[in-house]
C-alpha positions in Angstrom: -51.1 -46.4 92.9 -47.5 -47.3 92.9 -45.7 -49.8 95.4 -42.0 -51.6 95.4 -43.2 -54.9 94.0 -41.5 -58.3 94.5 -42.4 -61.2 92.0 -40.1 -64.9 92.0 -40.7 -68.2 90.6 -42.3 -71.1 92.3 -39.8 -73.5 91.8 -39.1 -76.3 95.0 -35.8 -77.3 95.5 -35.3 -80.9 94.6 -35.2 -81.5 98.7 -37.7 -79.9 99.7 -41.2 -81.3 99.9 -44.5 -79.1 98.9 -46.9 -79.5 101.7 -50.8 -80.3 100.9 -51.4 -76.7 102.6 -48.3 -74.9 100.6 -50.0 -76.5 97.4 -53.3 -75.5 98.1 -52.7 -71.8 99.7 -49.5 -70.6 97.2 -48.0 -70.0 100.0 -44.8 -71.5 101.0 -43.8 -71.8 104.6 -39.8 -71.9 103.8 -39.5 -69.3 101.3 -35.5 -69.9 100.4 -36.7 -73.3 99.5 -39.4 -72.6 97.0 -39.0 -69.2 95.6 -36.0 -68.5 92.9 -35.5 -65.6 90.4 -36.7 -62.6 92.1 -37.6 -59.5 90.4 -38.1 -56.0 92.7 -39.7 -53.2 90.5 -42.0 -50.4 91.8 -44.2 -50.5 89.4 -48.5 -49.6 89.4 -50.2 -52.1 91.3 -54.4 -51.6 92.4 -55.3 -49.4 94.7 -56.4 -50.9 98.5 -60.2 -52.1 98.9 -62.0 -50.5 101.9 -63.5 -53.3 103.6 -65.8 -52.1 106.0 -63.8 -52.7 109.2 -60.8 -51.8 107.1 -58.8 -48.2 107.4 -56.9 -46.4 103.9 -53.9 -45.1 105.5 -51.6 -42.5 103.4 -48.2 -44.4 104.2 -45.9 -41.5 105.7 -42.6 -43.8 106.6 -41.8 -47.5 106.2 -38.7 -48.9 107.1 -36.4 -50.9 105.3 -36.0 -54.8 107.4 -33.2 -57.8 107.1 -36.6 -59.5 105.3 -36.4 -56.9 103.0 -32.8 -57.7 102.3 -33.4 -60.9 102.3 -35.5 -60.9 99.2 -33.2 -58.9 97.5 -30.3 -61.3 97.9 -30.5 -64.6 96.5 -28.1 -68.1 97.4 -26.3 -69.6 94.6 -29.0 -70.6 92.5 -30.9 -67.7 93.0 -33.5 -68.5 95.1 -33.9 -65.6 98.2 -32.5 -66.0 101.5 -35.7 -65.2 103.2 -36.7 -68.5 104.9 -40.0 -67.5 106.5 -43.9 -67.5 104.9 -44.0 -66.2 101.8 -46.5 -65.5 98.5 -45.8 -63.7 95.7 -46.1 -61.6 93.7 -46.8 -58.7 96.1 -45.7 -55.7 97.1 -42.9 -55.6 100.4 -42.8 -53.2 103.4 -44.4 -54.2 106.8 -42.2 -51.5 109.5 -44.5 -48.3 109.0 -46.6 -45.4 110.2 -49.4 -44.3 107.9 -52.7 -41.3 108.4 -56.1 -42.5 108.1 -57.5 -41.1 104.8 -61.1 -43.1 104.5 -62.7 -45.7 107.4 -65.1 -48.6 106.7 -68.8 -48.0 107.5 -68.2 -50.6 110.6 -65.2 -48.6 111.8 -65.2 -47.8 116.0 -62.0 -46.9 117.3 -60.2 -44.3 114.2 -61.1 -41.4 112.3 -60.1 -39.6 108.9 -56.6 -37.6 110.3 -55.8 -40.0 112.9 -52.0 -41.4 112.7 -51.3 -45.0 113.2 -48.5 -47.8 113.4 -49.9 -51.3 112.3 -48.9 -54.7 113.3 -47.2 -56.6 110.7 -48.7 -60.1 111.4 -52.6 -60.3 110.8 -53.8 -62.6 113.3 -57.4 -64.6 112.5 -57.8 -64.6 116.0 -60.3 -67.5 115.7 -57.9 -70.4 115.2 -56.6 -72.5 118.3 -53.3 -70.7 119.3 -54.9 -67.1 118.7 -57.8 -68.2 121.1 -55.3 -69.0 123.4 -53.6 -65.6 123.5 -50.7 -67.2 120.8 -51.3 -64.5 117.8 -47.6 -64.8 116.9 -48.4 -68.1 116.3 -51.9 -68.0 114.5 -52.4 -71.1 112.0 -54.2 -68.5 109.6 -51.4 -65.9 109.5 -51.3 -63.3 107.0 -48.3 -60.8 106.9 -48.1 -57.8 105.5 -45.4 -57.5 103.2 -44.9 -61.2 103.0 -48.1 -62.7 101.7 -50.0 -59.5 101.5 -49.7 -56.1 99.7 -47.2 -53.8 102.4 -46.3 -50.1 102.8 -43.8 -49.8 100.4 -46.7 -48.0 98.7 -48.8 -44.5 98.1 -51.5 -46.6 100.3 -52.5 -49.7 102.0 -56.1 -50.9 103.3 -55.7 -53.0 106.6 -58.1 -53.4 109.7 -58.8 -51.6 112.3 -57.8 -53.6 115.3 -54.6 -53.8 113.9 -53.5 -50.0 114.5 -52.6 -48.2 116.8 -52.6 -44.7 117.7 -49.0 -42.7 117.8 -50.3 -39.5 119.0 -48.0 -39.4 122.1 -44.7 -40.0 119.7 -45.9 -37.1 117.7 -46.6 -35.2 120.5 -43.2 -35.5 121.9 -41.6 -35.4 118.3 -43.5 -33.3 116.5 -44.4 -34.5 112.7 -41.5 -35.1 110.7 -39.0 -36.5 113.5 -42.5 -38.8 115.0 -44.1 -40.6 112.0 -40.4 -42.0 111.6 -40.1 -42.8 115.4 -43.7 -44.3 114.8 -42.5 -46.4 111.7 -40.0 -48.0 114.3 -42.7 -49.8 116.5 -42.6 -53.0 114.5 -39.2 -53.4 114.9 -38.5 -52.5 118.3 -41.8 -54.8 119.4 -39.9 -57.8 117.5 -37.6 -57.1 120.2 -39.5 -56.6 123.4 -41.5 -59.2 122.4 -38.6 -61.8 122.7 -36.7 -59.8 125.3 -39.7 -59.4 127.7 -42.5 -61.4 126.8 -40.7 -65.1 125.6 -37.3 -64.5 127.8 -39.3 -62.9 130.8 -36.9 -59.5 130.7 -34.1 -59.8 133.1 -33.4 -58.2 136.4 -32.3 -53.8 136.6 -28.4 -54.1 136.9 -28.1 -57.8 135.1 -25.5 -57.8 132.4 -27.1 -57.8 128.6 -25.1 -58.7 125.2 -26.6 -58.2 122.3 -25.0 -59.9 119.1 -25.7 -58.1 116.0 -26.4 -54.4 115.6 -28.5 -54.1 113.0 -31.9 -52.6 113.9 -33.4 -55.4 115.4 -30.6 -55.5 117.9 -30.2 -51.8 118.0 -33.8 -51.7 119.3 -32.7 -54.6 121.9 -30.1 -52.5 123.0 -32.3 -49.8 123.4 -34.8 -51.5 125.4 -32.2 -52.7 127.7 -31.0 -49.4 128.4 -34.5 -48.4 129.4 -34.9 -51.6 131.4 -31.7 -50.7 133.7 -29.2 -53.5 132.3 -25.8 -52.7 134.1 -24.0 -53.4 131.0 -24.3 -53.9 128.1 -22.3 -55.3 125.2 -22.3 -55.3 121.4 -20.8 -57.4 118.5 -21.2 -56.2 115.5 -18.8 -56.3 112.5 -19.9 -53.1 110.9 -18.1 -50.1 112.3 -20.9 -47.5 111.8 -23.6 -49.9 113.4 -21.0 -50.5 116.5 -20.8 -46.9 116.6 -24.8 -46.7 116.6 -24.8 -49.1 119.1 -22.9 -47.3 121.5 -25.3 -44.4 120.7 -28.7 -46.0 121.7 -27.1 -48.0 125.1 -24.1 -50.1 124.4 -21.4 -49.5 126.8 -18.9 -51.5 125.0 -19.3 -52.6 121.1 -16.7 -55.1 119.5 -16.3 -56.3 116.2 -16.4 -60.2 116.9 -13.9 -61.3 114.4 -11.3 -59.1 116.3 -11.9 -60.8 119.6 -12.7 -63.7 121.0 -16.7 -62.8 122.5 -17.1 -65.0 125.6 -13.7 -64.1 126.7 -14.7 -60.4 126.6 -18.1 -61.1 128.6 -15.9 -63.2 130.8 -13.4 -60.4 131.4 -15.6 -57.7 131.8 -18.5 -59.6 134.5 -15.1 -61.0 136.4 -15.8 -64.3 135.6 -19.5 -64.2 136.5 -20.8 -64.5 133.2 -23.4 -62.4 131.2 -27.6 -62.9 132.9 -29.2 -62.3 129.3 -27.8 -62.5 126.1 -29.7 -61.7 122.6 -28.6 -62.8 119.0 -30.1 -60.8 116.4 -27.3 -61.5 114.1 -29.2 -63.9 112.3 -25.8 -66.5 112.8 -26.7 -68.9 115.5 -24.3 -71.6 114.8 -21.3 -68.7 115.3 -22.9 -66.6 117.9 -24.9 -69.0 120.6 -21.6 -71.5 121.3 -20.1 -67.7 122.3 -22.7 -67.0 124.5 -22.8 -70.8 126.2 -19.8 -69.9 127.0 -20.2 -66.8 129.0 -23.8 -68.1 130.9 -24.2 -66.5 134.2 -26.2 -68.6 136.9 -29.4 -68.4 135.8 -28.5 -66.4 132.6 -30.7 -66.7 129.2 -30.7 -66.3 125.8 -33.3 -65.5 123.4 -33.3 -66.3 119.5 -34.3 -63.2 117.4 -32.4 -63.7 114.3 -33.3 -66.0 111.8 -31.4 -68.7 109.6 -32.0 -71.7 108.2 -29.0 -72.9 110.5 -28.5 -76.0 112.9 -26.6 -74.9 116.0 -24.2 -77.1 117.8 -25.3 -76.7 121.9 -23.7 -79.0 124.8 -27.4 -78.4 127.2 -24.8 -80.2 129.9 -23.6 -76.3 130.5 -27.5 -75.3 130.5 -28.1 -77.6 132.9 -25.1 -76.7 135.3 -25.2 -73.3 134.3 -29.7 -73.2 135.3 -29.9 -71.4 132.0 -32.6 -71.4 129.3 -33.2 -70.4 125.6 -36.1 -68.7 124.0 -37.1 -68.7 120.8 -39.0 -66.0 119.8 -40.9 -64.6 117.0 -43.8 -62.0 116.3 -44.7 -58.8 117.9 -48.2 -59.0 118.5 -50.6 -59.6 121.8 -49.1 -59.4 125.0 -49.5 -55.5 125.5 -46.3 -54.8 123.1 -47.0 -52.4 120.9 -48.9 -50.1 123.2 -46.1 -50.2 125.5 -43.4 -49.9 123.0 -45.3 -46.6 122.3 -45.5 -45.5 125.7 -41.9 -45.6 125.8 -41.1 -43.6 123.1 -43.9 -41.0 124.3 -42.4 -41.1 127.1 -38.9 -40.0 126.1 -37.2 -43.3 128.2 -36.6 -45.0 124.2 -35.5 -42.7 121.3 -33.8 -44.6 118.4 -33.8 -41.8 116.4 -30.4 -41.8 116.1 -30.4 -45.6 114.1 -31.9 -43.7 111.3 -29.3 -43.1 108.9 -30.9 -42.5 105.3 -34.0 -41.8 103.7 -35.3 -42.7 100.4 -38.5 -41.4 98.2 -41.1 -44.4 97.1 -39.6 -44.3 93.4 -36.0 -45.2 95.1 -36.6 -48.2 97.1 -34.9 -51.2 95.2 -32.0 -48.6 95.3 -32.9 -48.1 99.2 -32.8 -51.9 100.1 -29.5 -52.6 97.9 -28.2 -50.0 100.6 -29.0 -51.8 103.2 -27.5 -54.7 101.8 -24.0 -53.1 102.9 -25.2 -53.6 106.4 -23.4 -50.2 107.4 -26.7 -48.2 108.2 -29.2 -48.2 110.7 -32.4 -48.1 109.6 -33.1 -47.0 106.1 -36.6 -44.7 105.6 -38.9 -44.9 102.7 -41.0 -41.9 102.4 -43.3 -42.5 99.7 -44.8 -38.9 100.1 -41.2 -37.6 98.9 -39.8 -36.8 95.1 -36.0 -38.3 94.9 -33.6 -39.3 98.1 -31.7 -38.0 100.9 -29.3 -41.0 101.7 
């Protein structure tokens, strides 16, 4: 089969020191720090083993991420900007929807024809934090696209008890318009899962910002729409994404270097402040000293983005202010990703309109360099499709 593959060189910054597990595994926990010179090619790669708790989903949609991006783009000496877990060479693409085409003899819950959505993260579920209910943090994490072979692919072998049924989203959708909607899952669960499960949501009527506007904060702004926030705001410096914003929930959506941001949450709550603010701009040390500054009584903020970044905080305003920050990472556990479904069964979440371009399997490096423009949405990959419709 054919799949987008992504192949660097091991090479460790002078600074950065190889851990006894990186060594051993190949698998390094900071990828900016140890990966340079990366190559992206779709090119023929094996096809999937069925294991025989494993599912061979036809990949219908997979989305284009700010990982994805992030392996594209490289620092100044070349090594990628991603700085998560990482092994290479493999291929990339973890947002997706996919049919079941061939099930495992030990297969219980799916059946050849069923439609799925798949968590990205592939918990062992045996290790200390997964036993206690802490798969986002599992110490034997695999994730697809990152370590493993993703769905930027004809196919893709994964376990069962890692899909989940979209039948409602079709349903509701019907084909075409659904196994897109489906693809979307991962990303919105990133968000609910730090909006709702690590910040603990916030009260119908509290005042939301959301700071960045590319699809993981298009998804926030989404969900806070369908959780009855009584405002929300948007900074984003891309005029088509503040444009998007305003399409999925935003009631106001500034570009940030035009104004100042806390003066504008300020302003607009009367001087109460914002209750729950969300930076999924991936710039901490420009975005969180805004949002300090505009803390409601009580208010929170939750880290989605993520960068290698120190952040300059003064906790004497958290402590005044009775406010808290989350971090937050993962989508898994917790009930996410069958709720997230739910709600886009359901009609209450559509983020259809965040879709802005779609690309066939042959045309994903030219997909991601897209992206890299930060003007669209989300950007498809339909590996069932001959040439593009950008």
């Amino acid at each position: 089969m054919k799949g987008l593959v992504l192949d660097a060189q091991w090479e460790p910054k002078p600074d950065y020191r190889v851990s006894e597990w990186e060594k051993r595994t190949g698998k390094a926990i900071t990828g900016n720090s140890i990966w340079r010179h990366p190559k992206l090619e779709v090119r023929e790669w094996p096809d999937p083993e069925v294991g025989p708790k494993d599912v061979l989903l036809e990949i219908q949609a997979c989305g284009v991420c700010g990982s994805d991006m992030h392996f594209y783009e490289t620092d100044d000496q070349d090594y990628i900007l991603y700085p998560g877990l990482t092994k290479f060479p493999t291929i990339l693409g973890h947002e997706f929807s996919g049919k079941v085409v061939e099930v495992g003899k030990d297969v219980k819950t799916l059946k050849v024809g069923d439609y799925v959505t798949v968590e990205e993260m592939i918990w062992c579920g045996r290790c200390t934090p997964c036993r206690n209910g802490y798969p986002n943090h599992c110490e034997n994490l695999e994730e697809i696209g990152f370590t493993i072979p993703g769905a930027f692919a004809n196919y893709l072998a994964v376990d069962e008890k890692f899909c989940w049924k979209v039948d409602g989203i079709l349903e509701r959708y019907g084909f075409e318009k659904g196994i897109e909607m489906a693809a979307l899952t991962e990303p919105t669960s990133v968000s609910y899962n730090a909006m709702f499960e690590r910040g603990g949501g916030f009260r119908p009527g509290h005042y939301v910002s959301v700071f960045g506007a590319g699809p993981i904060g298009l998804a926030a702004i989404g969900l806070a729409e369908a959780a009855g926030a009584g405002m929300i705001v948007a900074f984003e410096v891309s005029p088509q994404r503040r444009e998007l914003a305003k399409k999925v929930g935003a009631d106001y959506a500034y570009d940030p270097r035009e104004v100042t941001p806390h003066e504008v949450l300020m302003e607009l709550s009367k001087g109460e402040g914002f209750n729950f603010h969300v930076e999924a701009a991936g710039a901490p040390q420009l975005t969180v000293p805004e949002m300090e500054k505009a803390l409601a009584i009580n208010a929170k903020i939750v880290q989605i983005g993520r960068a290698a970044q120190r952040v300059p905080m003064y906790l004497e305003t958290f402590q005044v202010r009775r406010s808290q920050f989350f971090g937050a990472q993962g989508h898994s556990g917790h009930e996410t990703f069958p709720n997230v479904i739910r709600m886009v069964a359901s009609g209450r979440l559509d983020l259809s309109p965040i879709i802005t371009a779609r690309y066939g399997l042959e045309e994903t490096v030219q997909a991601i360099a897209q992206s890299t423009e930060r003007r669209d949405g989300k950007i498809m990959v339909r590996p069932q499709w001959n040439g593009h419709r950008a």
